[in-house]
C-alpha positions as CSV (number, residue, x, y, z in Angstrom):
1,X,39.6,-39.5,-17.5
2,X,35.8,-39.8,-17.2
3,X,33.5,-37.3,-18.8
4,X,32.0,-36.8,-15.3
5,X,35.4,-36.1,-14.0
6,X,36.6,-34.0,-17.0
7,X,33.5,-31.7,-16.1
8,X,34.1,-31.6,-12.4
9,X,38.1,-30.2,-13.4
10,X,36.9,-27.7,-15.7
11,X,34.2,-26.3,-12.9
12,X,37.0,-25.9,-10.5
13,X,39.5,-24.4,-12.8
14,X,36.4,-21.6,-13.9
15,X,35.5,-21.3,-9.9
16,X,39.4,-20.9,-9.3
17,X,39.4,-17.9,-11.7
18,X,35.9,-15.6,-10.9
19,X,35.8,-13.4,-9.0
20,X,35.6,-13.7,-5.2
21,X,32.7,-12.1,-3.5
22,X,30.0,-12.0,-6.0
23,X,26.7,-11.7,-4.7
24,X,24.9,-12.1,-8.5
25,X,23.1,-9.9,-11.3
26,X,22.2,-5.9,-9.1
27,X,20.7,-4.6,-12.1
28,X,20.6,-4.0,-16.3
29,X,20.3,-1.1,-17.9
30,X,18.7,0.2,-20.8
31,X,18.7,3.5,-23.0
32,X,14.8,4.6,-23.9
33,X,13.7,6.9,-26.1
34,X,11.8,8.6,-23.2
35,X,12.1,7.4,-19.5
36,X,8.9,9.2,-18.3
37,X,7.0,6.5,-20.9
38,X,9.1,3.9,-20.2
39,X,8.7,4.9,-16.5
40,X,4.5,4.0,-17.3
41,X,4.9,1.2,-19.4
42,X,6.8,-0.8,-16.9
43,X,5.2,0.4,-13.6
44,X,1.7,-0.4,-15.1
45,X,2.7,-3.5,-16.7
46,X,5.1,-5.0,-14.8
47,X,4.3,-3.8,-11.4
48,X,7.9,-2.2,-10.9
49,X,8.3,0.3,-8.5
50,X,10.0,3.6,-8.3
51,X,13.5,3.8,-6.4
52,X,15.2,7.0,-7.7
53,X,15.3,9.4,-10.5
54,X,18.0,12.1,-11.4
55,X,17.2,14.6,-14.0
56,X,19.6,17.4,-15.7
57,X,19.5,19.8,-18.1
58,X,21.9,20.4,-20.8
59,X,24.6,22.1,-19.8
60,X,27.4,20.6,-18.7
61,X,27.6,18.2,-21.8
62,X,29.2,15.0,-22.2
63,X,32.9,16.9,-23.3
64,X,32.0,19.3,-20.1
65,X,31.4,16.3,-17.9
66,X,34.9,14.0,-19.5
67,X,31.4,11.8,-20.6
68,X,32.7,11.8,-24.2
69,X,36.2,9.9,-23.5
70,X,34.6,7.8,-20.8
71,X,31.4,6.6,-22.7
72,X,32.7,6.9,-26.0
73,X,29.6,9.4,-27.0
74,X,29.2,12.8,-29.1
75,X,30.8,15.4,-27.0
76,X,27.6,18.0,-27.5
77,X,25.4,14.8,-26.1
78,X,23.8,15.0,-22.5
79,X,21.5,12.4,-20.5
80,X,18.4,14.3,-19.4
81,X,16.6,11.5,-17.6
82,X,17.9,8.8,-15.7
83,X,15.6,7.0,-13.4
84,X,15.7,3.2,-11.4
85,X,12.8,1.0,-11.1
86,X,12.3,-2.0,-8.9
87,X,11.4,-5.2,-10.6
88,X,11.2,-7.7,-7.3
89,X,11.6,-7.9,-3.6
90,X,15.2,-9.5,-3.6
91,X,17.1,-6.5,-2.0
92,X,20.2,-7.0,-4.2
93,X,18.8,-7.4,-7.8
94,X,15.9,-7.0,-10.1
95,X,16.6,-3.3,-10.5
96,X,15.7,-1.9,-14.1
97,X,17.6,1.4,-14.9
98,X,15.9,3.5,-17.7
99,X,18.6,6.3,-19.6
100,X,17.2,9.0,-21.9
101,X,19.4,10.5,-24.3
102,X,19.6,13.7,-26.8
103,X,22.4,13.6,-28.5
104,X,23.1,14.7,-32.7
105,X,24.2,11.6,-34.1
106,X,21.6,9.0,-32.4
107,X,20.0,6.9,-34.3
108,X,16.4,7.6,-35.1
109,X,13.7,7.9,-32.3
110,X,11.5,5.6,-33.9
111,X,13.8,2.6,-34.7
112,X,16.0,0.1,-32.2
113,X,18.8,-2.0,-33.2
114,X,18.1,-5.5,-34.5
115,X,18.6,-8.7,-32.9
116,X,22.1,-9.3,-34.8
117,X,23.4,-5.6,-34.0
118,X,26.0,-5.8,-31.8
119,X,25.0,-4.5,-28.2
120,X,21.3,-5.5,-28.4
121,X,19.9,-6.9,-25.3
122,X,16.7,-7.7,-24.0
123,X,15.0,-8.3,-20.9
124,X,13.1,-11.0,-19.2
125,X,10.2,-11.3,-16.6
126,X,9.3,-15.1,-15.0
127,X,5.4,-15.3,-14.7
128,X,3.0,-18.0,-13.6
129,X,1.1,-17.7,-16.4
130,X,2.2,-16.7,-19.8
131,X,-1.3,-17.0,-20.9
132,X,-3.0,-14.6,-18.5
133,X,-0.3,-12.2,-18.9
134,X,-0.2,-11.6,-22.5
135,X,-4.3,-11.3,-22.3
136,X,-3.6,-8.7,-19.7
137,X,-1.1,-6.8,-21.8
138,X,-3.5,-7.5,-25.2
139,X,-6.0,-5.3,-23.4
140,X,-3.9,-2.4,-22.0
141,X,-3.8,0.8,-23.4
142,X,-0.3,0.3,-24.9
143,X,-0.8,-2.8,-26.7
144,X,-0.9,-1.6,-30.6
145,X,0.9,1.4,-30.0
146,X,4.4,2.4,-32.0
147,X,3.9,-1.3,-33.1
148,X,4.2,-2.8,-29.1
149,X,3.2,-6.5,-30.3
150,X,4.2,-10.4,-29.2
151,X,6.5,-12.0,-31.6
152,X,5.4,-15.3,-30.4
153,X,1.2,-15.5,-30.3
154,X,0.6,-18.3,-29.1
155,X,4.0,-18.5,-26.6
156,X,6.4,-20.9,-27.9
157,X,6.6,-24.3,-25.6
158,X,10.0,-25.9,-25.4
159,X,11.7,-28.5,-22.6
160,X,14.8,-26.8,-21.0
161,X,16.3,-27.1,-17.5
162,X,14.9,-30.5,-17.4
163,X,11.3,-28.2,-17.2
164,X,8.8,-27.3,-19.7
165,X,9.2,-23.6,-21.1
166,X,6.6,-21.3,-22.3
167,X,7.9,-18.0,-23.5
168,X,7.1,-15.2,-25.8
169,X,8.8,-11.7,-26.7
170,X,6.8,-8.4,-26.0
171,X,7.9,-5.9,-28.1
172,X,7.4,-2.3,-26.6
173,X,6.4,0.9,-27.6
174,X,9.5,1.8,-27.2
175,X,11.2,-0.9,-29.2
176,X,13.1,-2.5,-26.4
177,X,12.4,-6.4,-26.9
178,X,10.6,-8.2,-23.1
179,X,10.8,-11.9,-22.7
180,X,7.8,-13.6,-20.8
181,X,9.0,-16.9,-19.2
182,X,6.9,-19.7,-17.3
183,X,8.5,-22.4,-15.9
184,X,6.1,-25.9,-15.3
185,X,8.3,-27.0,-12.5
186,X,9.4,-23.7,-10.5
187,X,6.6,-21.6,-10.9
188,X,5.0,-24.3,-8.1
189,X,7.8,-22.8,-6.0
190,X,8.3,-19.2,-6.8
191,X,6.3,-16.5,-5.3
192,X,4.2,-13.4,-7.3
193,X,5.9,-10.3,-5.6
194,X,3.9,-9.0,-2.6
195,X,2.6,-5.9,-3.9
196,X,0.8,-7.3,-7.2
197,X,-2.7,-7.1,-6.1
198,X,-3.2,-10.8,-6.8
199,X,-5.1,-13.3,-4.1
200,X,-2.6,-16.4,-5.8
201,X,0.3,-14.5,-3.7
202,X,-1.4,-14.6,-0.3
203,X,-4.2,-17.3,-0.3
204,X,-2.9,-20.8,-0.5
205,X,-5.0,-24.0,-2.0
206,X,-6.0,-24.9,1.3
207,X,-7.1,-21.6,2.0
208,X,-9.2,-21.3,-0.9
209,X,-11.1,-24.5,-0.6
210,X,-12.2,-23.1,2.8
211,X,-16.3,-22.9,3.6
212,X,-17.3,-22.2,7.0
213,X,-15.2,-20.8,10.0
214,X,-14.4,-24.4,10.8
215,X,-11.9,-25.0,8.2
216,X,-9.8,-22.2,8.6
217,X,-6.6,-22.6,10.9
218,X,-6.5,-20.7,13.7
219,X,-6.4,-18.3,15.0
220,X,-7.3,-15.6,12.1
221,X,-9.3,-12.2,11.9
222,X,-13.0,-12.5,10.7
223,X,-15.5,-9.7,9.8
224,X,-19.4,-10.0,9.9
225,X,-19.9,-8.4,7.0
226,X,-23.8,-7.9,7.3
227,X,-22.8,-5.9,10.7
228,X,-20.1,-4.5,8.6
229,X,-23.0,-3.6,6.1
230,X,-24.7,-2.5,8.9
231,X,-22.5,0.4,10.0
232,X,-21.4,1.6,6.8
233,X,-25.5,2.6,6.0
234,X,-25.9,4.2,9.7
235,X,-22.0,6.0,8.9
236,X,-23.4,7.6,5.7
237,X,-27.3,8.3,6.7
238,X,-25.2,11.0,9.1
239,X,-22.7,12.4,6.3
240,X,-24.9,15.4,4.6
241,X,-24.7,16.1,1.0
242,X,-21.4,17.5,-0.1
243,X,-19.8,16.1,2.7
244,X,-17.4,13.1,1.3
245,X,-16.0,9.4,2.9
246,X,-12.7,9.2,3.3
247,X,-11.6,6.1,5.5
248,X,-8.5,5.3,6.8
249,X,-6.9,1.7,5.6
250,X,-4.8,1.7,9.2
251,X,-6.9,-0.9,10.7
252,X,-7.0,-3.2,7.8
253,X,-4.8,-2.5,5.3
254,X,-6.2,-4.6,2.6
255,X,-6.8,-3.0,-1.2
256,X,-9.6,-5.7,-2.2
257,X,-11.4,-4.8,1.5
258,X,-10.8,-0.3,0.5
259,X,-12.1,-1.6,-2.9
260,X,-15.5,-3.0,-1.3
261,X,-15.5,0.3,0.6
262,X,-15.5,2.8,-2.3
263,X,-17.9,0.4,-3.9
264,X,-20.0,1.2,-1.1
265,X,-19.7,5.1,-1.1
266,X,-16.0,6.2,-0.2
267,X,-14.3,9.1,-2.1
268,X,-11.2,7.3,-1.5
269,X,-9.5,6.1,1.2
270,X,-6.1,7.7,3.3
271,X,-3.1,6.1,4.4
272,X,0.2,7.2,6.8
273,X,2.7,5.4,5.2
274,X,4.1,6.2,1.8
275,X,4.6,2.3,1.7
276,X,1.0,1.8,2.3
277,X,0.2,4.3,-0.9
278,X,2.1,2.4,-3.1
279,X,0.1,-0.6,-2.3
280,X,-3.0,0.7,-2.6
281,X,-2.3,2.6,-5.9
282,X,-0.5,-0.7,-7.6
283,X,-4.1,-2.5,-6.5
284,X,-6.0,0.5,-8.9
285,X,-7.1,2.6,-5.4
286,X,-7.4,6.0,-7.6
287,X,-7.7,9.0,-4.8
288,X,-4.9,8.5,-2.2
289,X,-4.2,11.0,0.7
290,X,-0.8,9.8,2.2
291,X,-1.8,11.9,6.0
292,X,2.0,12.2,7.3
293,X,4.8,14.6,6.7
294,X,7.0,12.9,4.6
295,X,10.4,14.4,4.7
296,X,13.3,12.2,3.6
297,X,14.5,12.8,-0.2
298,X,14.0,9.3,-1.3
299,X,10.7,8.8,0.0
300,X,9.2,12.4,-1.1
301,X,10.7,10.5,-4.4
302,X,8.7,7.6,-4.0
303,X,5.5,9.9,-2.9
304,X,5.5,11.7,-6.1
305,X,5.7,8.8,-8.4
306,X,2.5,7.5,-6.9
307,X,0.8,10.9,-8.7
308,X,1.9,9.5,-11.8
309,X,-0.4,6.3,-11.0
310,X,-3.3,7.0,-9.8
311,X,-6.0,9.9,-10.9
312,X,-5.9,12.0,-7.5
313,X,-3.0,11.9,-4.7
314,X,-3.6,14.1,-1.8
315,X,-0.9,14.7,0.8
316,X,-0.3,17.9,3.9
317,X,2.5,19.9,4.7
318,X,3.0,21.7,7.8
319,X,6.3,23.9,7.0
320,X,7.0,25.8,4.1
321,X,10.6,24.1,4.1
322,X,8.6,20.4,3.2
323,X,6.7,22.1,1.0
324,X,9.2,23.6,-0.6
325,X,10.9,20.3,-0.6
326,X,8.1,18.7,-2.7
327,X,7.8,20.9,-5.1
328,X,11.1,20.4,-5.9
329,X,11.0,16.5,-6.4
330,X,7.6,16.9,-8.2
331,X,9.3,19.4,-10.5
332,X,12.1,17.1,-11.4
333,X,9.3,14.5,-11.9
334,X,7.3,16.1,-14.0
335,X,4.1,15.4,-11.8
336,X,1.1,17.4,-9.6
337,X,0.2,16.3,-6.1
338,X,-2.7,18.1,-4.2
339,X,-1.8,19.2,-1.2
340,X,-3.5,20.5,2.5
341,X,-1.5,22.4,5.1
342,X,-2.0,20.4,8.5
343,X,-3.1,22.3,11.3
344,X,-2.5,21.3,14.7
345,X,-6.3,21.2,16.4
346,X,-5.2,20.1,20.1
347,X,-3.7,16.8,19.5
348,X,-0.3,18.6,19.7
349,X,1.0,15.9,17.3
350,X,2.2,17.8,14.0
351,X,0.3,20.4,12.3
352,X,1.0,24.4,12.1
353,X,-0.1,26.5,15.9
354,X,-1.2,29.3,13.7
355,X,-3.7,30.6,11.1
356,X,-1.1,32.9,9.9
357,X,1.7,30.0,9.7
358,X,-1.3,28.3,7.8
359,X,-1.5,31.3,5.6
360,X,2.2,31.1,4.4
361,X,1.9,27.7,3.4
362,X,-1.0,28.0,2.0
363,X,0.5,31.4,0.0
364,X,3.4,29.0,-1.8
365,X,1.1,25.9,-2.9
366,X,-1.4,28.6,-4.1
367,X,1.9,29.7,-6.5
368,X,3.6,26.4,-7.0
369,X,3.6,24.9,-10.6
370,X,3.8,21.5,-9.4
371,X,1.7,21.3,-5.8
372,X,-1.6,22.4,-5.7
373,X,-3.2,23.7,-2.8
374,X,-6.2,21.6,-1.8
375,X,-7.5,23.0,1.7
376,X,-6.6,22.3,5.4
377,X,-6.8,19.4,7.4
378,X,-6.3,18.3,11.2
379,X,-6.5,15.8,13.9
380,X,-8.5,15.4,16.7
381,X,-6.7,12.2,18.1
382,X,-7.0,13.6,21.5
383,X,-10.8,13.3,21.7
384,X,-11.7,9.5,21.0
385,X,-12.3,7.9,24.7
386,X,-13.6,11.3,26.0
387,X,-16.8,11.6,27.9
388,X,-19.6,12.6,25.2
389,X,-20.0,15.9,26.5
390,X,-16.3,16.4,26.4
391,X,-15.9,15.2,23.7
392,X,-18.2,17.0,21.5
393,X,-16.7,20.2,23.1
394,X,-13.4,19.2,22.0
395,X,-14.4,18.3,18.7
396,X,-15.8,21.9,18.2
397,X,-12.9,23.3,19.9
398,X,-10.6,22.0,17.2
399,X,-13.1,22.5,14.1
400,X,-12.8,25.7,15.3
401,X,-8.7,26.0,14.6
402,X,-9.4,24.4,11.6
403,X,-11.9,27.2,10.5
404,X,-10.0,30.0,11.7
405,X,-7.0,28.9,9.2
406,X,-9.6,28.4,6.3
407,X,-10.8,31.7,6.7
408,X,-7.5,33.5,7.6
409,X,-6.3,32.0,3.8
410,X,-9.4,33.2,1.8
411,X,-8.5,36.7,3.6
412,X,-5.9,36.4,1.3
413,X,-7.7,35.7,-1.6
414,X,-7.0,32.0,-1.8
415,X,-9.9,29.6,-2.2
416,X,-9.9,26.6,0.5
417,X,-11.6,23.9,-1.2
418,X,-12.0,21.2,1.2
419,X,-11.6,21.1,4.6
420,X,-10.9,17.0,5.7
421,X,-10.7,16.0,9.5
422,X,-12.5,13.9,12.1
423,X,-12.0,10.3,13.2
424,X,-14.7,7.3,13.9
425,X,-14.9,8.0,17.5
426,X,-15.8,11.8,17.5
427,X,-17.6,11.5,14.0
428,X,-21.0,12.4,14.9
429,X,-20.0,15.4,16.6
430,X,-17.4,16.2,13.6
431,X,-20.2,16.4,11.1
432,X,-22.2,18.5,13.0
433,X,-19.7,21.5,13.5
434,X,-20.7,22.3,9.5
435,X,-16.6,22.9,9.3
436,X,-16.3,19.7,7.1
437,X,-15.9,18.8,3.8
438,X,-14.8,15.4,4.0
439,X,-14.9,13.0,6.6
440,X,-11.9,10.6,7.9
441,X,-14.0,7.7,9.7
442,X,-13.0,4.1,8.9
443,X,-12.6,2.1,12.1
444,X,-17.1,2.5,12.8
445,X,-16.8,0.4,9.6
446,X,-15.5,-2.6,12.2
447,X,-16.7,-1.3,15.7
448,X,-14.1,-3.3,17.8
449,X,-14.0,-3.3,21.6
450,X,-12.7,0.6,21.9
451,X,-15.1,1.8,19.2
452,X,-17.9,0.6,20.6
453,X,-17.4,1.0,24.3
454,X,-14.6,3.9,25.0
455,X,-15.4,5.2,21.2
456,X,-19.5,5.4,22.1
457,X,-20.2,3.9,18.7
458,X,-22.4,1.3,20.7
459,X,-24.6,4.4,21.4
460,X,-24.9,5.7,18.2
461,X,-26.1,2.4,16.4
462,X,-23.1,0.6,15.4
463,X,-22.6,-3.1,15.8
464,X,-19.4,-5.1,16.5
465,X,-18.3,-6.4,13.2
466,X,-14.8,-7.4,13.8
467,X,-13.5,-10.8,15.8
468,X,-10.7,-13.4,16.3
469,X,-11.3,-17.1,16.5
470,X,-9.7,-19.0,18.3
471,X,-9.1,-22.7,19.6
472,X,-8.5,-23.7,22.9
473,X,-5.6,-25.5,23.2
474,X,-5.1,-26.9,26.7
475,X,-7.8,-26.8,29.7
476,X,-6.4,-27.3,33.2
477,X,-8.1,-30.9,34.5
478,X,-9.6,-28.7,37.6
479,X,-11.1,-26.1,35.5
480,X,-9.3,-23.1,36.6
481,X,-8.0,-22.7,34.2
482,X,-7.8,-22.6,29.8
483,X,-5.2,-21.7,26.9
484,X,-6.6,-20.7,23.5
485,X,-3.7,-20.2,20.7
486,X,-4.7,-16.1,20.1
487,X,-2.0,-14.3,22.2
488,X,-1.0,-10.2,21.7
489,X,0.5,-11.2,18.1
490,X,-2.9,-12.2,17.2
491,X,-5.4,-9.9,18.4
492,X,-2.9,-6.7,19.0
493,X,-2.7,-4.2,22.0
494,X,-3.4,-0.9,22.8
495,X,-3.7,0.5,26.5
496,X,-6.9,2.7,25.7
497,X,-8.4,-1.2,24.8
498,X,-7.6,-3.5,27.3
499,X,-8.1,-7.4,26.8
500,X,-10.5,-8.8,24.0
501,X,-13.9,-9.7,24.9
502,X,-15.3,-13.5,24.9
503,X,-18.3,-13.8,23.2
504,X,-21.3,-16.7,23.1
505,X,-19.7,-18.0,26.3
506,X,-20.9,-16.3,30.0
507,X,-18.7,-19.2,31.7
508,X,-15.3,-18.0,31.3
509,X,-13.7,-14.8,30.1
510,X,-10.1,-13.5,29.1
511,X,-7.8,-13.0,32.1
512,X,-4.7,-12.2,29.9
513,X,-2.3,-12.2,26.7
514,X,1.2,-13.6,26.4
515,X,2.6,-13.6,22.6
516,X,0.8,-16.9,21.2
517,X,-1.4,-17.9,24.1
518,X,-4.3,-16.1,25.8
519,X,-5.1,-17.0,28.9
520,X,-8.9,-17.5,29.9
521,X,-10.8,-18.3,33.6
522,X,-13.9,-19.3,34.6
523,X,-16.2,-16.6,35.8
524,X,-17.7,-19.2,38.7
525,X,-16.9,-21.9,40.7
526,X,-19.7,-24.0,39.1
527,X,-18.7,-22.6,35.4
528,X,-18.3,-26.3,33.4
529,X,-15.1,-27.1,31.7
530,X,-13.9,-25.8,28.6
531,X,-12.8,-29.1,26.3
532,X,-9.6,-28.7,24.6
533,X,-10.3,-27.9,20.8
534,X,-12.9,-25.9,21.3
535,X,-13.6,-23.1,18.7
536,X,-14.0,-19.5,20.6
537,X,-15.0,-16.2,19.4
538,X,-13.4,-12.4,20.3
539,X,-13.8,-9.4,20.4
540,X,-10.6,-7.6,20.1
541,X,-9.6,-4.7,22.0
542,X,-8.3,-2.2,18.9
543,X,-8.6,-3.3,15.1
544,X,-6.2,-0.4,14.4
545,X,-3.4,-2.2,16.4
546,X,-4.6,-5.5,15.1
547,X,-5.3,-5.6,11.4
548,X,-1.6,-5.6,10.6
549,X,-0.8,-9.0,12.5
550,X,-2.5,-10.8,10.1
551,X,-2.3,-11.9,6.2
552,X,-5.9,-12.1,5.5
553,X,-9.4,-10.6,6.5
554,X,-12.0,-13.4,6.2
555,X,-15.8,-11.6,4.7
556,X,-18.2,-13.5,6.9
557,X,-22.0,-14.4,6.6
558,X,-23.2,-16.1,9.7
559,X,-20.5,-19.1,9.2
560,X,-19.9,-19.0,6.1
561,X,-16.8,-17.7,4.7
562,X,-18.3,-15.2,1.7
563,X,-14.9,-13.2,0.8
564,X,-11.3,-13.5,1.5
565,X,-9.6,-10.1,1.2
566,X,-6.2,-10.5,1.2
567,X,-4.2,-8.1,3.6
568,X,-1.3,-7.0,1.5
569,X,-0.1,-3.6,2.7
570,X,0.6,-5.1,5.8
571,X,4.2,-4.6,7.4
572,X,4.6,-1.5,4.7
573,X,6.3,0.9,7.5
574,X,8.3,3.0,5.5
């Protein structure tokens, strides 16, 4: 019998005996000394995530609980801290689950099992570069500490797997041993996990070699960012002194583009999805106010762990039972979130009817141990495409609601230290109700078809900053018609906007979307052909319902491509 066919026995005689429906490695599991510091070191190293946490006090023990007989551990024992992490985006593995022990005959909490003990294991992460990484980790705050070193410095190279291997062991703090692993061949292949704030896992080679809006594939979202420049210095000339920035990432949700904007002046920058948060807090966005009522166990889970990332996480309550709720995760979690009580201000979305509902919220954050009461907030969503008049009425309407709660709660002795509303479209009027303390205006930054027209920006000094290009892709022979390859999944839709505008081009305009194709027509008779290929300009109808469609958000100057922000937070719904 051949070798080749030996081999090809043996492989069906093993595949005869596994066992049937395995789907692969879920998870490994490792006992810490600590899984609140293990927790750190691998969600600021290694980018993993929080997925769930269960924490318990002593009583019942391991011989209360049957843990003793099952586990084979001292019956006085007991697991305070258990808590899962995830390592990657495959749904079905790359979960890391951290166990804390006390228990009196463990070993030592400053020593770990060697490599020849029986029942050591270690763990392994595949990077791109082995390199970058361990000059990342060199420069981190744990790198040093409870002799954290690399065994291997500079990483090993060896051929294995018909590849090239470069690897190195991390040894951590907490003396569990960390393989680093790059591959020469399937690195070209594998992809950086979505979340890491890296441009390598969302702008290919192509796309970085690109210059001027002519090399870039259409059709994709540009900003101008001297406009965008622009609006930012005419947004803050209006915000008075102790007023602060807060703008929304809804319309772009892009960490390197909320980056540029707190470089330019904003406290921070607020999200509505939890999903979003993590994002921005794994990109190093350090003041966070997630402005939704989270409710669902896990995800208050998830909420909280972002506290334990970032320097200042904001989020609003508008029932004492959420509330409640949060405190209680945070308590298990060992963390502080700051927190607002929503008040409803006419939009009738969410948000307590009442100063004195306002005043019982505010009564248990004030006494929490783990949430602390920040101040009220509210929405006036109702206001943006109102008539000027009406809508600076409205605006002081709802500041009034808002200032009615604040001063029903200091009645009560309770200090309101920021009060954080308004919106791009009413912002003018917002700041000028003296009810503020922070302002929420983000979309002004863009000024898009509904915020400069329905929204009034136009008025007020703003310039259009955002646009789609596109390319026309077939042009009737007659003229009476055009295709251009931008349709609704490109530029978005939202009733309040209507159709995107055509810009640099009098001749034709938009007559409608279908999902990849927008329709264009000629605005005369006499209006000269429009040659296939042709690159066009838009406006788009609503950035908000837009920004999302796309994968990145292109920094122009004139023509020139300047900055690519990569738009990673995109699709994050949950």
């Amino acid at each position: 019998m051949s070798w080749a066919r030996l081999w090809l026995v043996c492989m069906v005689a093993a595949t005869a005996g596994a066992i049937p429906t395995n789907m692969g490695l879920d998870h490994v599991g490792f006992t810490v000394r600590n899984v609140t510091e293990a927790k750190e070191f691998f969600m600021d190293l290694f980018d993993c995530v929080f997925d769930w946490e269960v924490k318990r006090g002593p009583q019942p023990n391991s011989g209360e609980r049957g843990w003793d007989k099952l586990f084979g551990v001292h019956s006085e024992s007991y697991m305070p801290d258990v808590l899962m992490l995830r390592c990657g985006e495959h749904h079905l593995a790359q979960y890391l689950e951290l166990f804390e022990w006390v228990s009196p005959d463990q070993n030592p909490r400053d020593s770990w099992p060697k490599f020849s003990d029986i029942g050591h294991g270690y763990m392994s992460f595949t990077v791109k570069d082995v390199d970058k990484v361990m000059a990342h980790i060199k420069a981190s705050k744990y790198y040093g500490v409870d002799n954290c070193r690399f065994l291997q410095d500079p990483a090993m190279e060896f051929p294995l797997r018909g590849e090239l291997c470069k690897s190195t062991f991390l040894v951590s703090p907490f003396g569990l041993w960390i393989e680093l692993t790059e591959w020469s061949e399937s690195k070209k292949e594998g992809k950086v996990i979505s979340w890491v704030a890296d441009d390598t896992c969302v702008t290919s080679s192509a796309e970085a070699a690109v210059t001027t809006v002519e090399d870039i594939d259409t059709p994709f979202w540009g900003v101008d960012l001297d406009n965008v420049e622009h609006n930012i210095r005419v947004m803050k000339s209006r915000i008075p002194e102790g007023v602060a920035w807060r703008p929304p990432v809804k319309s772009h949700k892009s960490p390197e583009f909320a980056k540029f904007l707190v470089e330019s002046g904003a406290e921070g920058v607020l999200t509505l999805k939890v999903s979003e948060a993590e994002m921005f807090a794994l990109a190093g966005i350090q003041n966070i106010y997630i402005a939704n009522c989270v409710v669902r166990p896990k995800m208050i889970q998830r909420m909280v762990a972002i506290a334990g990332k970032i320097e200042k996480l904001y989020i609003h309550v508008d029932s004492l039972q959420n509330a409640q709720d949060i405190d209680k995760y945070a308590g298990l979690a060992g963390l502080s979130l700051n927190a607002f009580v929503e008040v409803n201000i006419g939009h009738n979305r969410t948000g307590v009817d009442t100063p004195e509902e306002a005043v019982q919220i505010a009564k248990f954050l004030e006494g929490s141990k783990h949430l602390n009461f920040a101040g009220v907030t509210g929405y006036e969503g109702h206001t943006p495409v109102m008539e000027a008049e009406k809508k600076k009425e409205e605006t002081g309407r709802a500041h009034g609601k808002l200032k009615a709660a604040k001063d029903a709660i200091e009645g009560e002795g309770i200090t309101v230290g920021m009060v954080t509303a308004g919106g791009s479209c009413n912002y003018v009027d917002a700041l000028q109700t003296g009810v503020l303390t922070e302002i929420q205006a983000g979309g002004g930054v863009f000024n898009d078809k509904l915020y400069n027209n329905s929204g009034g920006l136009g008025g007020h000094g703003h310039k259009v900053a955002s646009y789609v290009f596109t390319t026309v892709v077939s042009s009737a022979p007659d003229g009476s018609r055009a295709m251009a390859d931008a349709g609704f999944k490109s530029v978005g839709w939202h009733p309040f906007a209507g159709l995107p505008i055509l810009l640099d081009n009098p001749h034709w305009e938009v007559a409608g979307l279908s999902a990849e194709h927008l329709k264009l027509k000629p605005t005369s008779p006499s209006s000269p052909p429009l040659p296939v290929g042709t690159l066009l300009k838009l406006v788009p109808g609503y950035t908000d319902a837009m920004g999302l469609l796309h994968r990145n958000l292109y920094g122009l100057r004139g023509n020139t491509i300047e900055k690519v922000f990569p738009i990673t937070a995109a699709g994050r719904l949950q």
